[in-house]
C-alpha positions in Angstrom: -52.1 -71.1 4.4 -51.0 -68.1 6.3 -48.6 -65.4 5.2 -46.7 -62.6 6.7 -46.9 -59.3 5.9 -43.8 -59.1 3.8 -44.7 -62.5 1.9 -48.2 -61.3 1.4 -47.3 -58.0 0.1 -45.1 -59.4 -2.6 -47.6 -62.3 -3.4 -50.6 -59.6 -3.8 -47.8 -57.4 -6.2 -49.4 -57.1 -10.0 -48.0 -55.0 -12.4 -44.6 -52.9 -12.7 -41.2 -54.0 -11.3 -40.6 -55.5 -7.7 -37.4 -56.4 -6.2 -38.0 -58.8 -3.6 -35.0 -59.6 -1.2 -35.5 -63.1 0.3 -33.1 -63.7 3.3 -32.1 -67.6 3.6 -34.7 -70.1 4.5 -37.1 -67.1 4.1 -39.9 -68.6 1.9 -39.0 -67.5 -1.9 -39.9 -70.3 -3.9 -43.3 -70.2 -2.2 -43.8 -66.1 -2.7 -42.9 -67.1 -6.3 -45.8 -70.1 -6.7 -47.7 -68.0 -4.7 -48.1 -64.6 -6.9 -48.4 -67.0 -10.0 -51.5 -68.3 -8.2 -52.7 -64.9 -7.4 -52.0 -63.2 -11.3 -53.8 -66.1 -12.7 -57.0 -66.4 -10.0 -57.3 -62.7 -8.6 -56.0 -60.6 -11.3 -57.7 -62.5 -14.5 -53.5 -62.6 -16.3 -53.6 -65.4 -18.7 -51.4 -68.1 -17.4 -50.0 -68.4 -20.9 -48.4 -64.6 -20.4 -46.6 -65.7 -17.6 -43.0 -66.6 -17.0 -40.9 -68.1 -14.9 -37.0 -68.1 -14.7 -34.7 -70.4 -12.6 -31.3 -71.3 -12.7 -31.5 -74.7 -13.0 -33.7 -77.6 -14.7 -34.1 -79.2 -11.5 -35.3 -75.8 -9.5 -37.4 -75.1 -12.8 -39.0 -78.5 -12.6 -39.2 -78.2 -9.0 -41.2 -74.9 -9.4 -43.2 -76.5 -11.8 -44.5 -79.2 -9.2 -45.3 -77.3 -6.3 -47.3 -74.6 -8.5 -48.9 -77.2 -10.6 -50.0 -79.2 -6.9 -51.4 -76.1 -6.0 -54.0 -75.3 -8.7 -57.3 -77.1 -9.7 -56.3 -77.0 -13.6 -54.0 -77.1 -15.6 -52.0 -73.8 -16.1 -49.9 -73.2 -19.3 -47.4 -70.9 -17.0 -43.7 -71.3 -18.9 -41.2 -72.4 -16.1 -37.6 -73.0 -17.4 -34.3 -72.2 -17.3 -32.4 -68.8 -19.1 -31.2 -71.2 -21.7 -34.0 -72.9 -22.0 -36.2 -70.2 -23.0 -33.9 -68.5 -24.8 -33.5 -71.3 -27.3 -37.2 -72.1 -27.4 -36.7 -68.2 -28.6 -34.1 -69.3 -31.8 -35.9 -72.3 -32.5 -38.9 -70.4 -33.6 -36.7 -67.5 -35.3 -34.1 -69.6 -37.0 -35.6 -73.4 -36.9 -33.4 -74.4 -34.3 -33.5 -78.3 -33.1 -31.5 -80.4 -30.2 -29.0 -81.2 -32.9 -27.8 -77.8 -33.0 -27.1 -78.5 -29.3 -23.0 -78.8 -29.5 -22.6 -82.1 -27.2 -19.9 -82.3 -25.0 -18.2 -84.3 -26.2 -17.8 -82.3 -29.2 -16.9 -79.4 -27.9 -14.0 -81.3 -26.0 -12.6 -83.1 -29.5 -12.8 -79.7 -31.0 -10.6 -78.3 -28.3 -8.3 -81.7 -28.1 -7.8 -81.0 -32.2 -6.9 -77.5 -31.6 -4.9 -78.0 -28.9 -3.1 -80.7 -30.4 -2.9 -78.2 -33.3 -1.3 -75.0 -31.7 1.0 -77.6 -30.2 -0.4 -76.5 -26.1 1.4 -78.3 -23.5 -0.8 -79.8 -19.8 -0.6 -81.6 -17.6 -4.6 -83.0 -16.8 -6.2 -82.9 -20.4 -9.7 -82.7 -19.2 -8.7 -79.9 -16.3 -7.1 -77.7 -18.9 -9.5 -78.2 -21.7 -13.0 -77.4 -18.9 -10.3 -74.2 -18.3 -10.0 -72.8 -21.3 -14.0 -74.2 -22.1 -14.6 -71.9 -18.8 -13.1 -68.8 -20.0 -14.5 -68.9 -23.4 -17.7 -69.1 -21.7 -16.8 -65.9 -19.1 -15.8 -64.2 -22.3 -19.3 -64.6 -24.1 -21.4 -64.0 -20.9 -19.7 -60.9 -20.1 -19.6 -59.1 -23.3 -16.0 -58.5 -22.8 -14.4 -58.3 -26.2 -11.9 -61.1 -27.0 -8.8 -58.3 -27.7 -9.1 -57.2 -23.9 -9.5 -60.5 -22.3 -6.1 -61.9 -20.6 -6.4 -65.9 -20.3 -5.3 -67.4 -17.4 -4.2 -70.9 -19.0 -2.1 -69.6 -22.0 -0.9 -66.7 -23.9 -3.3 -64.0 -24.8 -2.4 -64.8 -28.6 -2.9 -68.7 -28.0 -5.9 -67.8 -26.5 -7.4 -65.7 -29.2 -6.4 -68.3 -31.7 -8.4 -71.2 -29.4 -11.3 -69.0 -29.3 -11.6 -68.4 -33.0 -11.0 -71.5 -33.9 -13.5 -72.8 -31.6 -16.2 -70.8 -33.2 -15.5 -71.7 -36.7 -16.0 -75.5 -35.3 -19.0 -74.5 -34.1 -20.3 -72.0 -37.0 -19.0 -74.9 -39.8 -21.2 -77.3 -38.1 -24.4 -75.7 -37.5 -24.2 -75.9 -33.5 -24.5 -73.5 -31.0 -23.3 -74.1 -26.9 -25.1 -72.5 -24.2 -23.7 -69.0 -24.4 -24.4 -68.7 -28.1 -28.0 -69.4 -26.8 -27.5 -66.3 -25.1 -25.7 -64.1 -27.6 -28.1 -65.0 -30.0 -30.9 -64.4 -29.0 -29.5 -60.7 -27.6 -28.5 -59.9 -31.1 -32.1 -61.6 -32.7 -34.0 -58.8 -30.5 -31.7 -56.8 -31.4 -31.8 -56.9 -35.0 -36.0 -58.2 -35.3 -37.6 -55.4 -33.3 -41.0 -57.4 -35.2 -39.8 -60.4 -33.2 -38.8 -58.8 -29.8 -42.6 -57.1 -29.6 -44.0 -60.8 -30.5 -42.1 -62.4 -27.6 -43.5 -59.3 -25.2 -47.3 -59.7 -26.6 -46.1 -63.1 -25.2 -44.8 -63.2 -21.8 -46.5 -60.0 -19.5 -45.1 -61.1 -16.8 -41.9 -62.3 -16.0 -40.8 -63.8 -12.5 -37.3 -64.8 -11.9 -35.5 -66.8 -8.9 -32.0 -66.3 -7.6 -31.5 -63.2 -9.4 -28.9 -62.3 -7.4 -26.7 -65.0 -10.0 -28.0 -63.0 -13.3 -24.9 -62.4 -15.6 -24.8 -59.2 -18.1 -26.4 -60.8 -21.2 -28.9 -62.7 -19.7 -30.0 -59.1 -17.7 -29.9 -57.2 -21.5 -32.4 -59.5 -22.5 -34.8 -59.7 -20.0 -34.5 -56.3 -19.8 -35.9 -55.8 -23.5 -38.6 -58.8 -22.9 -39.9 -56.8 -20.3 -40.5 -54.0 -22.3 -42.5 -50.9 -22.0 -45.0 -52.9 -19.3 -41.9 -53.7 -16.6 -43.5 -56.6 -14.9 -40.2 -57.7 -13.8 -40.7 -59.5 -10.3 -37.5 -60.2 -9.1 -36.8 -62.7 -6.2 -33.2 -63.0 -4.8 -30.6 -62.3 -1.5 -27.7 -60.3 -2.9 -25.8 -62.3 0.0 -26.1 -65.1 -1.8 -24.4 -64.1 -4.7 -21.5 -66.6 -4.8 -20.9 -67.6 -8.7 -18.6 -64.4 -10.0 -16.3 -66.8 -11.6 -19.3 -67.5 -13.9 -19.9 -64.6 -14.9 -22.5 -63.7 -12.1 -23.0 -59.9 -11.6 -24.0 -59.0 -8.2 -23.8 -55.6 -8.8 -26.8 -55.9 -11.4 -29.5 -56.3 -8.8 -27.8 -53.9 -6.2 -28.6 -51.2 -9.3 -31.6 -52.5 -10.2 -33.5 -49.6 -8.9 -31.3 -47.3 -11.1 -32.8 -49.4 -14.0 -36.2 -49.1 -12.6 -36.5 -46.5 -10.6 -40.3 -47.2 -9.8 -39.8 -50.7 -8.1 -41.5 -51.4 -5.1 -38.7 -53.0 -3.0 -40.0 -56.1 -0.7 -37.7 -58.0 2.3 -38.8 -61.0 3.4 -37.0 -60.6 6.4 -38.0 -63.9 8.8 -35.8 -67.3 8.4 -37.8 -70.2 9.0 -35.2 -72.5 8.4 -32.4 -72.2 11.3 -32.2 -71.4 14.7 -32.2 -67.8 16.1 -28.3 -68.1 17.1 -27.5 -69.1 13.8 -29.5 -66.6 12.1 -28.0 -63.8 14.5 -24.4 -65.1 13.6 -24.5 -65.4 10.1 -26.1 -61.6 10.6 -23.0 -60.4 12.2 -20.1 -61.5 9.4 -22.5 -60.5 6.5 -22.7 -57.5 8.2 -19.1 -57.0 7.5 -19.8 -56.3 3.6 -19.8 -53.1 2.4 -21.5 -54.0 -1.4 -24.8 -55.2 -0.2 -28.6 -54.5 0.8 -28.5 -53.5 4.5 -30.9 -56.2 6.3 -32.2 -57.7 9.2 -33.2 -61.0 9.4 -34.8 -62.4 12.7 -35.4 -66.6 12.8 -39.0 -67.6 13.3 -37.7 -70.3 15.7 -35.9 -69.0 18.8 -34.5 -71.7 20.3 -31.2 -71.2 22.1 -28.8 -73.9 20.9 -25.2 -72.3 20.1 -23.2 -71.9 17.4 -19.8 -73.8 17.9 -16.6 -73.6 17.1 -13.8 -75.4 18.0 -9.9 -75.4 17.2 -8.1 -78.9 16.7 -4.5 -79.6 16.6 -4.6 -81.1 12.8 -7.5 -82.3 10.3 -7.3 -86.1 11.5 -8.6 -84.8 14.7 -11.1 -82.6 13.3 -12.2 -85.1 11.7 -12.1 -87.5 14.4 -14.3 -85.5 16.3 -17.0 -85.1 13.0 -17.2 -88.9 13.1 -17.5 -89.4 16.9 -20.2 -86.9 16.3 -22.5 -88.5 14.3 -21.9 -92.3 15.3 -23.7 -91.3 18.8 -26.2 -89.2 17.3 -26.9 -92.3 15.2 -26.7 -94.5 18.1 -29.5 -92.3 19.7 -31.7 -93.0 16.7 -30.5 -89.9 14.3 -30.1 -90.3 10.4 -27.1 -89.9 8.7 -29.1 -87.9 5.9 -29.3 -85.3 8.9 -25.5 -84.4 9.1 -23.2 -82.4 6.2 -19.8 -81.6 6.3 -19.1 -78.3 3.9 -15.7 -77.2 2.8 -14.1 -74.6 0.5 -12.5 -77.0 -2.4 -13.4 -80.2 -3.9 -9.9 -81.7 -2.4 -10.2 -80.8 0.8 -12.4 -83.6 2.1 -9.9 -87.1 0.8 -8.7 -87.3 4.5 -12.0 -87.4 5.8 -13.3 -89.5 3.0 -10.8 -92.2 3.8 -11.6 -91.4 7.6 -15.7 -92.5 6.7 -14.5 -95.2 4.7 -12.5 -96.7 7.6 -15.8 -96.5 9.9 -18.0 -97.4 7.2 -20.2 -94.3 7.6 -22.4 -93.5 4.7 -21.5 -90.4 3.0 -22.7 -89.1 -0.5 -20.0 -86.1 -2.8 -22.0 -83.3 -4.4 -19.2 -82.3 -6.3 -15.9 -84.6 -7.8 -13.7 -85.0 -5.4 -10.5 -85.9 -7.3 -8.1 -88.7 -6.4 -4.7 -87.1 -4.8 -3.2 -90.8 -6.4 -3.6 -89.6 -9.8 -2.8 -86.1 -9.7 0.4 -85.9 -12.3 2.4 -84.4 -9.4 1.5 -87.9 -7.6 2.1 -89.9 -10.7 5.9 -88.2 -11.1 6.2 -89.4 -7.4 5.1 -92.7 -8.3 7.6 -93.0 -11.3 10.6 -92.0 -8.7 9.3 -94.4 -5.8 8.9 -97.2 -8.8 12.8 -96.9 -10.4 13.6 -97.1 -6.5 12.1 -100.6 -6.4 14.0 -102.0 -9.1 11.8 -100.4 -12.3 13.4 -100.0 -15.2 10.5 -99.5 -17.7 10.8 -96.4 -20.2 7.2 -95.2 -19.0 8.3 -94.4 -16.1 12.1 -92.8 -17.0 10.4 -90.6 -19.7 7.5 -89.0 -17.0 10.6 -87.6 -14.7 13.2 -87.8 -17.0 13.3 -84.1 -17.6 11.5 -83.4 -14.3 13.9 -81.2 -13.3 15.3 -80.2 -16.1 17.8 -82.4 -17.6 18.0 -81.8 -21.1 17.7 -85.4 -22.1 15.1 -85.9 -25.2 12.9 -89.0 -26.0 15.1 -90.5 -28.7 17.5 -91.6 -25.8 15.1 -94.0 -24.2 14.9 -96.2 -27.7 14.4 -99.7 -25.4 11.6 -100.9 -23.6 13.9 -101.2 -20.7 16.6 -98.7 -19.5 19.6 -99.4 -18.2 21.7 -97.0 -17.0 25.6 -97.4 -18.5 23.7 -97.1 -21.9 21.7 -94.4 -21.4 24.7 -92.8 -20.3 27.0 -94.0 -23.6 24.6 -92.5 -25.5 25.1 -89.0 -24.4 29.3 -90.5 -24.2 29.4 -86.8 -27.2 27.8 -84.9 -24.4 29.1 -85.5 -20.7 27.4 -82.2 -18.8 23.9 -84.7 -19.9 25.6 -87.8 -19.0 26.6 -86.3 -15.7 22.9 -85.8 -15.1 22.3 -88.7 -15.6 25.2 -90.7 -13.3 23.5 -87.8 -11.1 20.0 -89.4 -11.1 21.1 -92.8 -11.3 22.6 -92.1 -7.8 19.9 -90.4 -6.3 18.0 -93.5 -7.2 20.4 -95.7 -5.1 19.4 -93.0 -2.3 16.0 -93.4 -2.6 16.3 -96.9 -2.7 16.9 -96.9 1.4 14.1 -94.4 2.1 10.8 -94.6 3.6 8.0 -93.1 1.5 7.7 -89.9 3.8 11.4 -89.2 3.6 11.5 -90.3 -0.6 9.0 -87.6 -1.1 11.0 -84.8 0.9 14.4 -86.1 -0.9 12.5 -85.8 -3.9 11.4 -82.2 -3.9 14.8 -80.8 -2.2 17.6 -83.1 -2.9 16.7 -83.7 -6.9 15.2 -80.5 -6.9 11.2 -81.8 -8.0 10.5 -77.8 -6.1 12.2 -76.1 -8.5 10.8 -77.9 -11.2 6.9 -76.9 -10.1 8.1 -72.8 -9.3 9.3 -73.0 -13.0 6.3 -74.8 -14.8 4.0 -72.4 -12.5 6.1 -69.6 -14.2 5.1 -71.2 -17.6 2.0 -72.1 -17.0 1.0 -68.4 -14.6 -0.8 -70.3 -11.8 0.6 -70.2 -8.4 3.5 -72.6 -7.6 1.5 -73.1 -3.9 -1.1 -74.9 -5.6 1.3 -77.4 -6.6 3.0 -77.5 -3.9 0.1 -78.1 -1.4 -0.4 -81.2 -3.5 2.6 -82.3 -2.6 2.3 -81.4 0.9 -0.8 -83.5 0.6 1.2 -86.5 -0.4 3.5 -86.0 2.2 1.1 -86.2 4.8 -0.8 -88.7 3.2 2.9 -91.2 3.3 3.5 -90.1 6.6 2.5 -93.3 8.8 3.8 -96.0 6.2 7.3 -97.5 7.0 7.6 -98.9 3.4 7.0 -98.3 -0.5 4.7 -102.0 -0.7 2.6 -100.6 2.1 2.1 -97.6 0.8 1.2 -98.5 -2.4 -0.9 -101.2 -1.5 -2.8 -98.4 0.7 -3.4 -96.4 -2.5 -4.8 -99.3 -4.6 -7.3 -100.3 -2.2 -8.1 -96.7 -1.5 -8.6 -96.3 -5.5 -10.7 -99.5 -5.5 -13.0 -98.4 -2.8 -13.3 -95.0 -4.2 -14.3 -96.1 -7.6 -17.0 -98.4 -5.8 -18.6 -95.8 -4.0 -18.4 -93.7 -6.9 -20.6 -96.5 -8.4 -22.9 -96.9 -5.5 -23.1 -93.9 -3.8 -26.7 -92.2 -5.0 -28.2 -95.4 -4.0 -28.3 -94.6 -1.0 -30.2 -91.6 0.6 -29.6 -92.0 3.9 -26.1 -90.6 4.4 -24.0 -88.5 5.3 -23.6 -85.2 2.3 -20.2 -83.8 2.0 -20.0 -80.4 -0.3 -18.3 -77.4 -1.0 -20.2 -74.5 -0.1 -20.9 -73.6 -3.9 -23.1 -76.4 -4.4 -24.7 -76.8 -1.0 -26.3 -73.4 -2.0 -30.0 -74.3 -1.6 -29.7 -77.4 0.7 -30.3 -77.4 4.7 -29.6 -79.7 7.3 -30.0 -80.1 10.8 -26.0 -80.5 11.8 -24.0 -78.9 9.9 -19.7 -78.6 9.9 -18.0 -76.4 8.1 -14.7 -77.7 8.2 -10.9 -76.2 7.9 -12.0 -72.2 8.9 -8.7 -71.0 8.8 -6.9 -67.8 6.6 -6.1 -69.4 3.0 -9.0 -71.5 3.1 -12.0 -69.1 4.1 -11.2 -66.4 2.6 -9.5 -68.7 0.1 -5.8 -67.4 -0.9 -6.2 -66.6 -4.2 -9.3 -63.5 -2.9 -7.2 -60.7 -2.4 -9.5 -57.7 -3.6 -12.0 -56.5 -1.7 -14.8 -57.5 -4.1 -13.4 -60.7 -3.6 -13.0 -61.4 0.1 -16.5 -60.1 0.1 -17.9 -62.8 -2.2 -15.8 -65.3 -0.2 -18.1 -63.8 3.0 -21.5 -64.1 0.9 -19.7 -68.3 0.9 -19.2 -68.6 4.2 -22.7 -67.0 4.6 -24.0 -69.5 2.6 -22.5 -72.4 4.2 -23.6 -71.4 7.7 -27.6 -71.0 6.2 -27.9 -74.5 5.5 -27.4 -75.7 9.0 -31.4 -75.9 11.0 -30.3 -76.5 14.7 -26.7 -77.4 14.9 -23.8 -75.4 13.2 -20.3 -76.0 14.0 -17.8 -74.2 12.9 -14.0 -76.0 13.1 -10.6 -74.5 12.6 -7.2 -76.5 12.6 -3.8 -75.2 14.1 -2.1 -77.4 11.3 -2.9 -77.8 7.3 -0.7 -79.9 5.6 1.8 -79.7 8.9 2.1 -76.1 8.5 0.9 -73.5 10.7 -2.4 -72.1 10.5 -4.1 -69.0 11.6 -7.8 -68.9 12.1 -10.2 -67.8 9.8 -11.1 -63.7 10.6 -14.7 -65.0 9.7 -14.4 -66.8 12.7 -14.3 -63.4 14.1 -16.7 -61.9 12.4 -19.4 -64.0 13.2 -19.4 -62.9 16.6 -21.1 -59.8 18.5 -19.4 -57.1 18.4 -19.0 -56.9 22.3 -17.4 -60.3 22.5 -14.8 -59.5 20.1 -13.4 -57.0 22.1 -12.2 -59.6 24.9 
């Protein structure tokens, strides 16, 4: 096998550190195998003292297979994951088994009890207790200390309280989660210098992938397994770096050199993955980061098919035109497998999902992509749109009873059914209440008459649903426009249905088939791969579309810092490197029926003379 000089300069590296920038598509995972190869055959290293550190299980085991297929023997060379060998770490030092392993399902009855306990108020169970889950886990893996950390989902108080109590669930039970593997075992080496030098003696060399994702503690500690011998190899693209909401530090491996001022610095500088206009555009918005290695990467193949991009008049026609796409290519003897659609959030593909659905074209989710139809906004709709049809069960009076704000409490709503004159008798001691009531009563009649599009709007305005989200926003400090782009959403969604049956006989069938290919959907391979550009990170395709490139999406609204448009860049970056020969890049005039503006990425990724005119 043939190398070129870059690849074979950091493959032939043996001892101290190396930081090896690996562009997209650029060979890394073979420069990793690679050197392994060449400690263990040309340099005599015991493959026993070597290590190997990935992000995942499935990159480790990957790892694992391709440098196993290319030796003659078999090579005790430890490939895992940070957690992994950090536990393998506490198991020797404190007899540590897979019990100890807090399940999640644990960890989520421990925060439901607590929850229930400090008496917390949601919405979505599950969405708020992976929230808080989420920011205990930032907390650990970024040393920050609990007193300075300002939670997002409650009060700072609440917050400190959930986090204590947390870890006396955890401590009174003898488990540990997967950033205690991590605290731990900073605080073992610490504490045991005896046990940090054993753990050296142990691994000589330590190779890591996708270090461009390393958080603070896990850096700390391979900094002190490295030791005095600094055979850190280092593989990663700081451009890359798109998991800061995890706790990833990109900074770490833009100081690296600060740490080890000795490294030999390596670029594997040649894509072999996409086509040269895709390489050179991608080259031109990264370019736009400040906080980053300066490279240039040139494509090995220099075929001239362009990079497209195209503005539509609204997302059904965006979408329209994705589907076209590929039903010719696949008439013409393409795969589906071949094609992805990327986006920016998990909800923005349900229009094109129904879309595929109505075609029956294959398609496969790497990520959950939530039902709009049971969203609790949606549900509170629902509730509205059901009283309208002649409902009168309690469920449904007590989810919007006080939604706006009424001021009417539970005990009123004592029958299984409700019937209005009663309701309003009961508050006969309290007629500003009973006056809301009469109130909603005849904004049901109203609603009554109205098609689902115009029951929605008379909703939000009329009764006042808008005010109600600005004010539980204000509770809950998150933005009122994410609520209300749900509701836009359903707005849109109701638009082309004359009546309430139709509707809702569209949304139960939608539910149905959404559920069954939820069931069926990894069986098979051939289809079409929709994902957010997080988790197409390490994918390619030959066609892809990155859909909805417009301001609020890409950069996404809530990146207002700098830092943070920047990692939204390194996304977009990411996104366009998975596409081999056909990238297309698609903006809307219209989200939601509201004006768009295009994406300044769109911009960005073109040569500089071209944006002048």
């Amino acid at each position: 096998m043939s190398f070129n000089a870059s690849q074979t300069r950091a493959i032939h590296h043996k001892n101290g550190p190396m930081l090896v920038l690996a562009g997209p598509g650029s060979g890394k995972t073979l420069v990793i195998t690679e050197r392994t190869k060449y400690l263990i055959e040309e340099c005599g290293i015991d493959p026993a003292q070597i290590l190997v550190i990935t992000f995942t299980k499935a990159a480790a085991t990957e790892m694992k297979r391709r440098f196993q297929r290319k030796m003659n023997r078999l090579c005790p060379v430890t490939f895992g994951t940070f957690h992994a060998v950090y536990f393998a770490i506490l198991k020797h030092a404190y007899n540590y088994s897979a019990d100890n392993i807090a399940r999640e399902e644990q960890r989520y009855q421990c925060m439901r009890e607590i929850i229930a306990k400090e008496h917390l108020t949601y919405e979505d169970e599950t969405e708020f207790i992976t929230s808080l889950l989420g920011e205990i886990s930032l907390v650990k893996n970024s040393g920050i200390e609990i007193a300075n950390y300002y939670s997002k989902n409650c009060a700072e108080t609440v917050f400190r309280k959930v986090y204590r109590q947390y870890h006396e669930f955890l401590y009174k039970n003898r488990l540990i989660d997967f950033d205690d593997m991590l605290v731990y075992t900073k605080e073992l080496f610490e504490q045991r210098a005896d046990i940090l030098a054993a753990w050296q003696n142990k691994y000589r060399y330590i190779l890591i992938d996708e270090f461009q994702d390393i958080n603070r503690i896990q850096y700390d500690i391979i900094k002190m397994l490295a030791g005095e011998r600094k055979n850190l190899f280092i593989v990663g693209d700081d451009d890359q770096s798109i998991y800061r909401f995890r706790g990833a530090k990109p900074e770490i491996m833009l100081h690296f050199k600060d740490d080890y001022p000795e490294a030999e610095t390596v670029l594997l500088d040649v894509n072999y993955r996409s086509v040269k206009n895709i390489v050179t555009s991608a080259g031109y918005l990264i370019g736009h980061n400040k906080e980053r290695f300066q490279k240039k990467i040139e494509a090995a193949d220099q075929g001239d098919i362009p990079v497209e991009w195209q503005l539509f008049e609204s997302q059904r026609k965006e979408n329209a035109r994705i589907i076209w796409d590929i039903q010719e290519a696949v008439e013409k003897g393409a795969k589906y497998e071949e094609f992805a659609v990327l986006f920016r959030t998990n909800t923005q593909p349900r229009l094109l999902m129904e879309q595929l659905m109505e075609y029956n074209i294959p398609f496969r989710t790497r990520d959950t992509v939530p039902n709009l139809y049971e969203h609790w906004i949606a549900k509170d709709i629902f509730a509205y749109i059901r009283i309208a049809m002649g409902s009168r069960e309690r469920r449904d009076f007590l989810q919007i009873m006080n939604r706006p704000k009424r001021y009417i409490s539970r005990e009123s709503l004592d029958e299984e059914t409700v019937a209005f004159d009663v309701w309003e008798w009961y508050y006969e001691e309290q007629p500003w209440v009973a006056k809301r009531i009469e109130k909603l009563e005849g904004d049901i009649r109203m609603l009554e008459r109205l098609s689902p599009y115009a029951a929605i709007n008379y909703i939000r305005k009329a009764i006042g649903y808008d005010e109600f989200c600005t004010e539980y926003a204000d509770y809950r400090r998150i933005k009122a426009d994410d609520l209300f782009d749900v509701l836009d959403e359903l707005l849109d969604a109701a638009r082309e249905y004359k009546t309430y049956d139709a509707w809702f006989d569209h949304i139960e069938n939608y539910t149905k088939e959404l559920q069954e290919f939820y069931r069926v959907q990894n069986q098979n391979p051939n289809s079409v791969a929709l994902a957010t550009l997080h988790s197409a990170k390490g994918l390619e395709y030959e066609n892809v579309y990155i859909i909805d490139v417009n301001e609020g999406v890409m950069p996404y609204k809530k990146a207002v810092l700098e830092p943070e448009v920047e990692e939204e860049r390194r996304m977009f970056y990411v996104g366009m490197t998975r596409a081999k020969k056909n990238l297309h890049l698609f903006s809307v005039k219209q989200l939601n029926h509201k004006d768009a503006e295009i994406s300044r990425f769109i911009k960005e990724a073109q040569p500089p003379e071209k944006k002048k005119d």
